[in-house]
TIKE-218485 format. One line per field, with one value per residue: residue in one letter; residue number from 0; x, y, z of N, C-alpha, C, O, CB in turn. Coordinates in steps of 0.02 Angstrom, whole numbers. Atoms other than C-alpha are relative to their C-alpha. Glycine has a CB too. Layout:
TIKE-218485
resn: c(A	...)
resi: c(NUM	...)
n_c1: c(X	...)
n_c2: c(Y	...)
n_c3: c(Z	...)
ca_c1: c(X	...)
ca_c2: c(Y	...)
ca_c3: c(Z	...)
c_c1: c(X	...)
c_c2: c(Y	...)
c_c3: c(Z	...)
o_c1: c(X	...)
o_c2: c(Y	...)
o_c3: c(Z	...)
cb_c1: c(X	...)
cb_c2: c(Y	...)
cb_c3: c(Z	...)
end
This chain:
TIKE-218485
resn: c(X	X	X	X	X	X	X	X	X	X	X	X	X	X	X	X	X	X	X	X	X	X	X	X	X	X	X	X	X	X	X	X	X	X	X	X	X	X	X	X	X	X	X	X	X	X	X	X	X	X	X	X	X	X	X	X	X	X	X	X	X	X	X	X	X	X	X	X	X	X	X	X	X	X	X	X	X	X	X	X	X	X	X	X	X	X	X	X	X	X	X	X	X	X	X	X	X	X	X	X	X	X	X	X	X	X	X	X	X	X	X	X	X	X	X	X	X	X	X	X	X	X	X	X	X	X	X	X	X	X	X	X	X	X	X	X	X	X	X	X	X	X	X	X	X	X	X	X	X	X	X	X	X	X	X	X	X	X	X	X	X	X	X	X	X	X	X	X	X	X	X	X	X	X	X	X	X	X	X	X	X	X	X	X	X	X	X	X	X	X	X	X	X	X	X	X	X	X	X	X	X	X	X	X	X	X	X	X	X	X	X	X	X	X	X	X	X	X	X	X	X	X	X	X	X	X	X	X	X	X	X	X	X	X	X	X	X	X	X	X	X	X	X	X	X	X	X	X	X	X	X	X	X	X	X	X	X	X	X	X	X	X	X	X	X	X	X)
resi: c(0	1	2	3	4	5	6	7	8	9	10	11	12	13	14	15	16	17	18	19	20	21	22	23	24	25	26	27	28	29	30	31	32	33	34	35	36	37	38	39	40	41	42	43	44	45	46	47	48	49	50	51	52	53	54	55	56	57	58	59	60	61	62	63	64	65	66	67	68	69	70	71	72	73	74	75	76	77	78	79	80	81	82	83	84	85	86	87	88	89	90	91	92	93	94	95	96	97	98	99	100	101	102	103	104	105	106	107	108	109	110	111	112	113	114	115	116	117	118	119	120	121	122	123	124	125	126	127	128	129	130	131	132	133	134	135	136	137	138	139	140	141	142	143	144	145	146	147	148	149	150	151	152	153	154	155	156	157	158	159	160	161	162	163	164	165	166	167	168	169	170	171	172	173	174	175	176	177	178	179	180	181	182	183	184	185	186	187	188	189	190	191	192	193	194	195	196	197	198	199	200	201	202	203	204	205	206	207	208	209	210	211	212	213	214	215	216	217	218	219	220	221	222	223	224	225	226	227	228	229	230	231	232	233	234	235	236	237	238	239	240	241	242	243	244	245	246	247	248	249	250	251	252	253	254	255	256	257	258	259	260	261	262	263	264	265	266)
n_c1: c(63	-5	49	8	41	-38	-13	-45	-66	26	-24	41	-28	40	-38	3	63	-5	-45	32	44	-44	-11	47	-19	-9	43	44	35	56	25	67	50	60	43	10	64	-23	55	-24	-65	28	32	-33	-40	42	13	-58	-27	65	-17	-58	-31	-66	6	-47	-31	-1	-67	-19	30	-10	-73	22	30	-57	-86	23	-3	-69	-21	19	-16	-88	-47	28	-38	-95	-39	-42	-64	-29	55	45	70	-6	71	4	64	48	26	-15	33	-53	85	-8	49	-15	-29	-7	-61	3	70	2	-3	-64	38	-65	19	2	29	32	-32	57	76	53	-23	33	62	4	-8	-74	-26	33	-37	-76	-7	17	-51	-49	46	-15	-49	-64	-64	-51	-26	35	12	-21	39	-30	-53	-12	7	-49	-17	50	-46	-67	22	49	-54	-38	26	37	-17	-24	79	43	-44	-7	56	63	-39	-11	91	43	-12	10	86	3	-54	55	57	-12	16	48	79	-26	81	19	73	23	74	18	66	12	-13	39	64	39	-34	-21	-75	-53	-56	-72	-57	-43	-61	-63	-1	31	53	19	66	7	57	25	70	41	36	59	25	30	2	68	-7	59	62	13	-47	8	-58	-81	-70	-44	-65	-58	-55	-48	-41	-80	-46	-60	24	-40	10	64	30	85	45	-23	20	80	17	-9	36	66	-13	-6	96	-2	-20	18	100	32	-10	-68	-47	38	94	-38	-13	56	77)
n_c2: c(26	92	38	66	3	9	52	12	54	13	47	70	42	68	23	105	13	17	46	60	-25	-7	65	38	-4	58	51	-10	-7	15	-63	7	-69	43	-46	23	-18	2	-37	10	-22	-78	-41	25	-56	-57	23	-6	-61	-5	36	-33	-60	-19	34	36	-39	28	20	37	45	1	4	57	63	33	63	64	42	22	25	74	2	-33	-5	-41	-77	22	-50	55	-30	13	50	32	-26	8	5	-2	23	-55	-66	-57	-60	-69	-43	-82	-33	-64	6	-79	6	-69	-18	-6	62	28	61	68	60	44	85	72	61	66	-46	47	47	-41	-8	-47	-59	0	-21	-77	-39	-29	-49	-45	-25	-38	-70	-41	-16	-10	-46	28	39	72	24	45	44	43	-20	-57	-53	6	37	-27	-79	27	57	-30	-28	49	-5	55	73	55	32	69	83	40	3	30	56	36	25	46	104	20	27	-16	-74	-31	7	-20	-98	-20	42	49	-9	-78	-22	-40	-11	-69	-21	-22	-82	6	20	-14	9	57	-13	30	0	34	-1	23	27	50	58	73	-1	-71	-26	-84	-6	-77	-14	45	-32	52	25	61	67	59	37	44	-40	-77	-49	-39	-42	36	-8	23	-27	-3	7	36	53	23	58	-20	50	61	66	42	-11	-12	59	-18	-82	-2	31	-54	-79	32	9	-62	-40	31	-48	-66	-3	33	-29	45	-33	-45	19	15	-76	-30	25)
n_c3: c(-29	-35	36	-40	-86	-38	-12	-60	-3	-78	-7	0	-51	24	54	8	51	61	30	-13	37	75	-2	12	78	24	-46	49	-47	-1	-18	-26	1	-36	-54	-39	-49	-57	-1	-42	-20	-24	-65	-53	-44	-67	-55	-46	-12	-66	-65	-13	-4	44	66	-8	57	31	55	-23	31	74	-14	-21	63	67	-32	-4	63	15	-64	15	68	-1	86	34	-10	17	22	45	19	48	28	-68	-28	-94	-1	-85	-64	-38	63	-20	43	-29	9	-4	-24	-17	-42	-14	-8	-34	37	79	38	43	18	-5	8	-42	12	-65	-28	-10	33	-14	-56	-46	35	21	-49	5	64	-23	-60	9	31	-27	-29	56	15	-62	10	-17	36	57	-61	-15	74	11	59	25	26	-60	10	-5	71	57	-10	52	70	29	28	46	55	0	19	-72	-54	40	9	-64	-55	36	40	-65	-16	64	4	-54	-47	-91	-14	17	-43	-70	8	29	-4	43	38	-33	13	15	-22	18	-2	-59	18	61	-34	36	67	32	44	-26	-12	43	-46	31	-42	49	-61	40	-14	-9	8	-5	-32	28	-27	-31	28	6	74	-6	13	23	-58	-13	32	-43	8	-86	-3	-46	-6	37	10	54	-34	65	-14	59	-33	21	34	8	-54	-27	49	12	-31	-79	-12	21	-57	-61	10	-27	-67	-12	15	-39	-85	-20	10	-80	-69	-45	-63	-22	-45	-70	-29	15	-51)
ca_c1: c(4492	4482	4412	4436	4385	4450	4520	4630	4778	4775	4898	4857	4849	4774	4935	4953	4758	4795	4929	4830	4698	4809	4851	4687	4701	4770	4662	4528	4385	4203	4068	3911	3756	3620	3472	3447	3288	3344	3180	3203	3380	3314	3182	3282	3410	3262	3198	3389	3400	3231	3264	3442	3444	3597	3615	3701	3844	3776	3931	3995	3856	3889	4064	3996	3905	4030	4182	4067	4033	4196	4244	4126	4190	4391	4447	4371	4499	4654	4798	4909	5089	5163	5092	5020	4870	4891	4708	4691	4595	4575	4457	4528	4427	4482	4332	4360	4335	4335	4454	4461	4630	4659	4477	4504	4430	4550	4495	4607	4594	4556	4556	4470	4580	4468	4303	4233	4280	4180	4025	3939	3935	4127	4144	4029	4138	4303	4238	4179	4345	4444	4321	4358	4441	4618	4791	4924	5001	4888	4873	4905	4881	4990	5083	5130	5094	5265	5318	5177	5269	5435	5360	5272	5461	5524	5521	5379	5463	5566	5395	5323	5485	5533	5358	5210	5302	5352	5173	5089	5194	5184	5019	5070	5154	4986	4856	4962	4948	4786	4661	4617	4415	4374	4199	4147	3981	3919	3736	3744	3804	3656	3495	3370	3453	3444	3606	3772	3930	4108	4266	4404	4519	4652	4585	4529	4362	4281	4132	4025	3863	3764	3580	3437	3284	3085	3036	2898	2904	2790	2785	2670	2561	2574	2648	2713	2847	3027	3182	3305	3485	3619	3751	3911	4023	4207	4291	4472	4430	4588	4583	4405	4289	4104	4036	4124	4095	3901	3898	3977	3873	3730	3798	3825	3626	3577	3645	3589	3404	3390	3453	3608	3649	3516	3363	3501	3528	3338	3239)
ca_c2: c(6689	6524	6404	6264	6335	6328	6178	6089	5975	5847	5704	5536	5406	5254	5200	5008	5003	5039	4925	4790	4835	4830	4645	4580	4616	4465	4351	4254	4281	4163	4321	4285	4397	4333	4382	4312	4301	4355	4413	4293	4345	4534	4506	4399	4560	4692	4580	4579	4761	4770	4663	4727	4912	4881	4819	4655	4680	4615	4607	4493	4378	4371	4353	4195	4100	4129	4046	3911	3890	3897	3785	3644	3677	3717	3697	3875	3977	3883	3971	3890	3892	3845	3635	3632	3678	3748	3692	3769	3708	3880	4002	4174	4335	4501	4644	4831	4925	5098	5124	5288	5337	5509	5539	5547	5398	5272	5146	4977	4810	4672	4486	4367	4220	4037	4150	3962	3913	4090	4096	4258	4352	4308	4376	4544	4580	4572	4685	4804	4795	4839	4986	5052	5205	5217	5306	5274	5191	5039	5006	4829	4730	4601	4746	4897	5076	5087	4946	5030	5211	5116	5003	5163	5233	5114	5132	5053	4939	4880	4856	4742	4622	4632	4649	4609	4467	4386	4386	4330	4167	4137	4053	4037	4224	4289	4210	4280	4466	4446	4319	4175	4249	4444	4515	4668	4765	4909	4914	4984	5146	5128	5102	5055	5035	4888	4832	4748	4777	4715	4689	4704	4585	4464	4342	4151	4209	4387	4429	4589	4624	4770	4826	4752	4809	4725	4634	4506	4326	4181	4095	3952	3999	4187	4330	4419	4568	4494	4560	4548	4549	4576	4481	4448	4318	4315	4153	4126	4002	3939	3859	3811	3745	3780	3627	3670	3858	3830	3709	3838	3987	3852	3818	4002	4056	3902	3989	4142	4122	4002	4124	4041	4057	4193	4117	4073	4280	4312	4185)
ca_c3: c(4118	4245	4159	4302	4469	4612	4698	4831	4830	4961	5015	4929	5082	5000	4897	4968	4930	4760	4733	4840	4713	4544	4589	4584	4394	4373	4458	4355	4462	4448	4491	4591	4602	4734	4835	4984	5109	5244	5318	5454	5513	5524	5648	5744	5764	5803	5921	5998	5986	6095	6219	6247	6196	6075	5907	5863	5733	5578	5486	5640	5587	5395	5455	5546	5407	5277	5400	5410	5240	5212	5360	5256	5085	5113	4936	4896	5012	4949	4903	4747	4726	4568	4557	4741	4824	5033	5087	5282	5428	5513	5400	5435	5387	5340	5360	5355	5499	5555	5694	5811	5839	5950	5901	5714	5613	5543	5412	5434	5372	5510	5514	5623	5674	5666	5628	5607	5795	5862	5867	5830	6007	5997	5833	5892	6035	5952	5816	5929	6045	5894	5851	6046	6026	6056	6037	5911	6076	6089	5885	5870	5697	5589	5514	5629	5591	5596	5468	5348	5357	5303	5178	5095	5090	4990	4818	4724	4601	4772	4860	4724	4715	4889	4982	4856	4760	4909	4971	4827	4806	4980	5033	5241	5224	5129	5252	5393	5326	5238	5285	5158	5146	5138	5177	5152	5227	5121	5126	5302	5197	5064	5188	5080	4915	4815	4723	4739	4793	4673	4777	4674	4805	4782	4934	4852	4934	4919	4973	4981	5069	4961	4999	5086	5018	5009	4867	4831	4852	4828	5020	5044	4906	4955	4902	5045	5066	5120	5162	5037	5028	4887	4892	4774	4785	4684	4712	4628	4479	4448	4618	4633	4499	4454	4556	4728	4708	4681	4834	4949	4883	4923	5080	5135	5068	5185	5352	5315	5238	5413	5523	5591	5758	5806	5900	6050	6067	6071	6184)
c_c1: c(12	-56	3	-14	44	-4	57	30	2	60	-55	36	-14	62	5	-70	-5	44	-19	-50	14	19	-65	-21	16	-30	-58	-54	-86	-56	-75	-43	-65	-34	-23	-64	16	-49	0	56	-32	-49	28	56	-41	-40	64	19	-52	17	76	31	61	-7	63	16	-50	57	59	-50	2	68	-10	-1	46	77	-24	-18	67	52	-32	35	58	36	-17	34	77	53	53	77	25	-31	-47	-28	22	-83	28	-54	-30	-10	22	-42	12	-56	38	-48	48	20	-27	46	4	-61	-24	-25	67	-16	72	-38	2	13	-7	16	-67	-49	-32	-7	-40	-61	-32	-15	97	30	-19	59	82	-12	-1	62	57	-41	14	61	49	55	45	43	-35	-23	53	-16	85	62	-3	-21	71	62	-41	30	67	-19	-8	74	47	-28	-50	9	41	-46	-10	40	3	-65	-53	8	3	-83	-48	24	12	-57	17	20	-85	-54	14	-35	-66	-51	-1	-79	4	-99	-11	-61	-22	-53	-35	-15	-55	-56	-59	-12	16	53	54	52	54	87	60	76	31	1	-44	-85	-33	-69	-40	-83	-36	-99	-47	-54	-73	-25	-64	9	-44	17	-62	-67	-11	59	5	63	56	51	42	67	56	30	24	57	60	28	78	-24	36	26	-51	-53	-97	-48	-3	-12	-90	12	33	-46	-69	1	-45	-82	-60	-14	-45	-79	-26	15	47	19	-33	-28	43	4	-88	-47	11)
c_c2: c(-68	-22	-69	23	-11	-86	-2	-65	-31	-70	-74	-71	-81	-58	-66	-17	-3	-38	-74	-24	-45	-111	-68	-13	-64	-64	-33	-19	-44	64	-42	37	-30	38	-72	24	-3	12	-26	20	69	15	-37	69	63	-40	3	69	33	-26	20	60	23	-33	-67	2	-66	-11	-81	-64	-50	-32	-105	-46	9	-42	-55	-39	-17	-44	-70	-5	50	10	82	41	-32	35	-45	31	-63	-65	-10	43	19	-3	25	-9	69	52	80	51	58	34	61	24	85	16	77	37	92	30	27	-70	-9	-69	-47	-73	-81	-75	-19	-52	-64	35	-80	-16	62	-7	98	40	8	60	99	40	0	63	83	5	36	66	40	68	-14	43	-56	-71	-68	-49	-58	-50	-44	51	66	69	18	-38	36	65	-15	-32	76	31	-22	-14	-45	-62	-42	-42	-56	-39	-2	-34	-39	-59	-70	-26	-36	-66	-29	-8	-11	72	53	-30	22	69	6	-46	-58	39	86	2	74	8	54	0	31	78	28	-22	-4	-2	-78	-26	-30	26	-23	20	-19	-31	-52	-48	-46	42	73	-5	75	0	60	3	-54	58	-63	5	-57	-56	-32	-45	-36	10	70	65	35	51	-15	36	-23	16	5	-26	-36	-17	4	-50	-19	-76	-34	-50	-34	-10	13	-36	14	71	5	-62	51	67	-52	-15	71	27	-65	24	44	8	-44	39	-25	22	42	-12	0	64	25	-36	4)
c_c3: c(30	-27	53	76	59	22	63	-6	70	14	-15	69	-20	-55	-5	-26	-79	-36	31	-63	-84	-2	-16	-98	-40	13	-65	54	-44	41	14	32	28	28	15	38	60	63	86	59	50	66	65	34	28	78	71	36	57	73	38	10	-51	-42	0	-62	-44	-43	58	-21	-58	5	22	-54	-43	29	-4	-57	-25	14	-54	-57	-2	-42	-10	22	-23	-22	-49	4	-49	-2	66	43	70	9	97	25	3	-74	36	-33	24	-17	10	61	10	81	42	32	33	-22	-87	-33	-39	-33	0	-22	74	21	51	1	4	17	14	75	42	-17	16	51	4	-31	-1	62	-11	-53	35	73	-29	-23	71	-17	60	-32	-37	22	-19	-80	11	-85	-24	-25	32	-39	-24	-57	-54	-40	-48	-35	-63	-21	-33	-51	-39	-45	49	35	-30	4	61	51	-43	-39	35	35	-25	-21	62	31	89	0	-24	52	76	-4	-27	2	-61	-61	24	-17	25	-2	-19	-17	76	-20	-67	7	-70	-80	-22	-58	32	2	-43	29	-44	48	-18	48	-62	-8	19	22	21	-18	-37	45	17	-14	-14	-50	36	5	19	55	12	-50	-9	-27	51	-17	32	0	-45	-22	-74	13	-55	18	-63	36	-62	-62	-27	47	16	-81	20	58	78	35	3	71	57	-1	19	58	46	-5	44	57	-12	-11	79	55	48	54	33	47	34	40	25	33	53)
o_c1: c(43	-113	-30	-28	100	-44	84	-1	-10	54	-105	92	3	46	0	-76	-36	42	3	-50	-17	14	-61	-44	-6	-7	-70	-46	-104	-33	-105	-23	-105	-17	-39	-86	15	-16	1	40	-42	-52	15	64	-28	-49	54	49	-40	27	74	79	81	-48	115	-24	-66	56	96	-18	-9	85	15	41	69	120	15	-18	86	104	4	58	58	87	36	36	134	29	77	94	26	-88	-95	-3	55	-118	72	-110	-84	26	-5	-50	24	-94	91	-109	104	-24	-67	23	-27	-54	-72	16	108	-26	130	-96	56	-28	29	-27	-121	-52	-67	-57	-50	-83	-2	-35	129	69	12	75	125	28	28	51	97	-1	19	119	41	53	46	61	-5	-51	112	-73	136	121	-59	-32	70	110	-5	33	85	31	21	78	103	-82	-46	-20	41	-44	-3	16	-26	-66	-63	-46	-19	-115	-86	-10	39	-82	-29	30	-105	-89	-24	-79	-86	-98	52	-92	22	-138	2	-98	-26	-53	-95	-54	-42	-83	-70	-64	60	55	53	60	28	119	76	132	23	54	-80	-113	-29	-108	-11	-114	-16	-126	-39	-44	-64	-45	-73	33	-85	61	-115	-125	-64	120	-41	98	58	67	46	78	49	43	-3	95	50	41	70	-46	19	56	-48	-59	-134	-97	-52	-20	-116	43	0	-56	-115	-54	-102	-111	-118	-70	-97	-120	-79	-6	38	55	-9	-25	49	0	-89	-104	-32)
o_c2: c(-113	0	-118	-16	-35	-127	45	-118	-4	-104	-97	-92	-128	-109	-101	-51	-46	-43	-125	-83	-88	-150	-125	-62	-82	-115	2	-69	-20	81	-77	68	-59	96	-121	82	-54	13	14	25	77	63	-23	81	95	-14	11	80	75	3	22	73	80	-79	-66	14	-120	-55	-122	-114	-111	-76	-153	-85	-42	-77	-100	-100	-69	-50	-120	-61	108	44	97	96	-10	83	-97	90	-122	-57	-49	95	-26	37	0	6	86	73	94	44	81	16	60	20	106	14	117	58	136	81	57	-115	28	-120	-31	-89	-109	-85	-12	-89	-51	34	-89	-51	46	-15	136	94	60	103	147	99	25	110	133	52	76	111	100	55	-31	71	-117	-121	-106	-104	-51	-72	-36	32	91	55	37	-13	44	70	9	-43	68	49	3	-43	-105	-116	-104	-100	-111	-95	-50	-85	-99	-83	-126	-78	-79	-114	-84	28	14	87	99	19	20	96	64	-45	-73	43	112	-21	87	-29	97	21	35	120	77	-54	43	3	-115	3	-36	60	-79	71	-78	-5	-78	-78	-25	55	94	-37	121	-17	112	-28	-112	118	-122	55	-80	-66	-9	-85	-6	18	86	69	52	37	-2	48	-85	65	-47	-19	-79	18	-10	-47	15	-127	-86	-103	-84	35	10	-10	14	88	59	-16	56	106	-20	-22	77	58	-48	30	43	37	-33	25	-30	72	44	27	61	66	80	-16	-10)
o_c3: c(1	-32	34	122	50	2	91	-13	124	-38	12	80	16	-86	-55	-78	-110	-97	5	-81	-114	-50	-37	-128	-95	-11	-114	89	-98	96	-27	82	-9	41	-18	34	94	115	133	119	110	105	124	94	78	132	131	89	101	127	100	46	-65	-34	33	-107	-20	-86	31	-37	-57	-35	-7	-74	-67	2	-19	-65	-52	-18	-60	-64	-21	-41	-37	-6	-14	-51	-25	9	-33	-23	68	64	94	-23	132	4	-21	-119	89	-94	80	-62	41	69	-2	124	17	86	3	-55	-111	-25	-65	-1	-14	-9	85	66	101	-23	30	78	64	83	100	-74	54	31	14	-11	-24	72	24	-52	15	112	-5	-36	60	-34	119	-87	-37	-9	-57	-83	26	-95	9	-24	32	-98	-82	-86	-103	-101	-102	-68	-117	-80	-40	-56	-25	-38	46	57	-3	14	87	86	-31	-57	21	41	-2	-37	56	74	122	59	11	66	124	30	-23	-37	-88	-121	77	-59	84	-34	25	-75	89	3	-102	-38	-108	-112	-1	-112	94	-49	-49	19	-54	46	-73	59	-107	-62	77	-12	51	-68	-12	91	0	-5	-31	-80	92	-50	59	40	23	-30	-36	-22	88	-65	92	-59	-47	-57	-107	72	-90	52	-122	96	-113	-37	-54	36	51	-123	68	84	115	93	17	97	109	46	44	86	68	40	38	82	22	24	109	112	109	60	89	95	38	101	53	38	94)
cb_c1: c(-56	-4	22	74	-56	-13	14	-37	79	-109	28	13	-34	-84	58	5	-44	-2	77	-39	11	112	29	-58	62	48	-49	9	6	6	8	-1	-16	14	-65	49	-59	50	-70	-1	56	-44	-93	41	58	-87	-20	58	8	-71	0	23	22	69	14	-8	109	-40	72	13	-31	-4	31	-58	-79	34	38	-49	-34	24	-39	-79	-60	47	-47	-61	-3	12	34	-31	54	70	36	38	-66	46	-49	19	31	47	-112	65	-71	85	-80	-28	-33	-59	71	-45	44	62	-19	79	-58	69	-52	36	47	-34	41	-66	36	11	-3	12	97	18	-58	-33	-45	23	-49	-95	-20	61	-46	-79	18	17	-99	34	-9	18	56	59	-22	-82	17	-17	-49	-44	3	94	-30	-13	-22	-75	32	57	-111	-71	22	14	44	-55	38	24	-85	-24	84	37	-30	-29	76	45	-40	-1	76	27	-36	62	105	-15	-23	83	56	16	-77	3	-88	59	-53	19	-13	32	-37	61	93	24	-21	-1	71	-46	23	10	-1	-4	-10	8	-14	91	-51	2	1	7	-30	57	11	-3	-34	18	46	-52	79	-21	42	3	20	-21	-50	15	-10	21	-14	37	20	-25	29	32	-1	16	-47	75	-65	79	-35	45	13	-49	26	-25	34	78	36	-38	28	78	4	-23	91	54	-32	39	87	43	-40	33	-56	68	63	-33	-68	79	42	-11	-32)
cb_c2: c(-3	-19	-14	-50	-68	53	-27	4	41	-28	13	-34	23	35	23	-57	48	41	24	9	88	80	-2	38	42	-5	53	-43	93	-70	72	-36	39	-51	73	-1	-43	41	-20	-27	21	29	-3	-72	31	47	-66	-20	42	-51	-81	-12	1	-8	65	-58	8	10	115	24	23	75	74	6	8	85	-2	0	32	32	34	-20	18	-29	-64	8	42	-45	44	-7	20	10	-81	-42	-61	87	-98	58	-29	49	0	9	-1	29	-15	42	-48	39	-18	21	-29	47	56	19	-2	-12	7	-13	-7	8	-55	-26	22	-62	45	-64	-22	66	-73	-1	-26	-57	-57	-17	-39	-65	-14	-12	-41	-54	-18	-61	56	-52	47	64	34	22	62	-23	68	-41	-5	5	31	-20	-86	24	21	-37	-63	36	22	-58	6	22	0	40	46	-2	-13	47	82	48	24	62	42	37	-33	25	-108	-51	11	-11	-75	2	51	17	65	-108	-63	84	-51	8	0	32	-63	-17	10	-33	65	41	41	-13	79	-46	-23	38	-51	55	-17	34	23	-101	-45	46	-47	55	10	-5	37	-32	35	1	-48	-6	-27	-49	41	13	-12	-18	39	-66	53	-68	-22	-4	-37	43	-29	41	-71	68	-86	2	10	17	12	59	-62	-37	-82	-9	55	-29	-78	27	57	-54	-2	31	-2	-22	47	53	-69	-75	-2	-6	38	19	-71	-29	65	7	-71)
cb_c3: c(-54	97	-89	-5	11	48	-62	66	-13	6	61	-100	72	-61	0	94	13	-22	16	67	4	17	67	47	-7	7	79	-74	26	32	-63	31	-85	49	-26	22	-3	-4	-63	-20	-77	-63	2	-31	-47	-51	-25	-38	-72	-21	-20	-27	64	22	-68	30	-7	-12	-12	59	-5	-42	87	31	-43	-56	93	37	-54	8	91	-9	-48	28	-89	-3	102	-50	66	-93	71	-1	-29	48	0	56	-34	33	93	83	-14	-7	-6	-39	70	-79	75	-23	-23	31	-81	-17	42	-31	-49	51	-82	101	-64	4	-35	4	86	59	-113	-38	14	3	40	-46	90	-38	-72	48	77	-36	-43	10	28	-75	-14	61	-21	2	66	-16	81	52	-70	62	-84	-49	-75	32	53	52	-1	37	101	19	19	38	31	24	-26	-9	-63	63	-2	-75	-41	41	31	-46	-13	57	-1	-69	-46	26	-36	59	-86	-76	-3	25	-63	-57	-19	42	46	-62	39	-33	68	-43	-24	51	-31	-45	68	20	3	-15	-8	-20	46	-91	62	-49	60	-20	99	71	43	-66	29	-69	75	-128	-46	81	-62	41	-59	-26	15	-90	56	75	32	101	-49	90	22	-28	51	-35	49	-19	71	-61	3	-13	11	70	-34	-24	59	76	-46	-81	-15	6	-78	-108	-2	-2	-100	-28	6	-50	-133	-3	19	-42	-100	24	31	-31	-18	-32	-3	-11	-79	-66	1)
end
């Protein structure tokens, strides 16, 4: 008698993910769990999407205000090696997108070069030139299709000393391949759903966008129905303490409850 059913065997493709993954393990991560009013923001982008016809990325936005918080309060993407700190000027950010490669989706990791230095039509129109499909041909990123293939064929206690080892005590070698800040946009995939996101990543600076969903709040006297976002913050806590991490997450909820950068797309 089958007692398990049928089924299907499938190539696992995700293996550097889980060994990007496995590293964060060691990390001692500060965890932040916010809601934001974004209520503002929101009608600033249906108003954009009216007047225009097209939507403006919100994840290029988010992308925005956190380079900039990050841009005021630089200690928080630092990267340590053994007694000394690398503090960098340019904020780099790495976002997940979904590529379209001979018309097959292809999820890839991204980063946005001085993110603080674009401002957010910049930041919209590179996401959305890298989302253009294309062939295998025109795939450009930090680490080739090509290098990825041979990395993946090389055994994995080789990987970790030669490749992941190497990376991880290398703060200019890790912000080349991986950004300094990651953000992550998954309440696009959860319309309606209130709740957060948890990014198990191994950047100083995680962050991760979950649902937007209307709650009450108390405005001018007034209870009114607002827009409200999720949003959780991991920052690396043996490089940043309590004081500096709570002034950037105050920074960051700042921008975004004011609408940073918007009204300019919209009058």
């Amino acid at each position: 008698m089958d007692k398990i059913g049928k089924y299907k065997v499938i190539p696992f493709k995700r293996q550097l993910q889980a060994e990007v993954t496995a590293m964060s393990r060691h990390m001692l991560f500060m965890q932040g769990l916010v809601e934001l009013d974004i209520t503002k923001a929101r009608e600033f982008f249906r108003s954009y999407k009216e007047k225009h016809g097209k939507s403006l990325s919100f994840t290029a936005w988010v992308v925005r205000c956190v380079s900039v918080a990050v841009a005021d309060n630089p200690q928080v993407h630092a990267f340590k090696k053994r007694k000394k700190l690398y503090i960098f000027d340019d904020v780099d950010v790495s976002i997940a997108i979904e590529k379209t490669i001979d018309g097959k989706p292809f999820p890839t990791l991204y980063n946005i070069r001085k993110a603080h230095e674009k401002d957010v039509m910049q930041i919209h129109n590179e996401i959305r030139e890298v989302q253009r499909p294309k062939s295998k041909e025109d795939i450009s990123s930090d680490i080739s299709t090509k290098q990825l293939k041979l990395l993946l064929k090389i055994p994995k206690i080789f990987r970790t000393i030669f490749f992941w080892n190497r990376v991880m005590n290398n703060p200019k070698l890790h912000k080349k391949l991986n950004s300094s800040v990651q953000v992550t946009t998954v309440g696009m995939f959860g319309k309606g759903m209130s709740g957060w996101g948890v990014n198990l990543g191994h950047h100083p600076v995680n962050i991760v966008t979950g649902g937007i969903s209307f709650k009450p709040r108390l405005i001018d006297g007034k209870l009114l129905n607002r827009e409200i976002l999720n949003l959780s913050i991991r920052i690396d806590h043996i490089i940043t303490d309590g004081a500096p991490a709570v002034r950037f997450m105050r920074r960051l909820g700042e921008l975004m409850e004011g609408a940073f950068e918007l009204e300019k797309y919209c009058s």
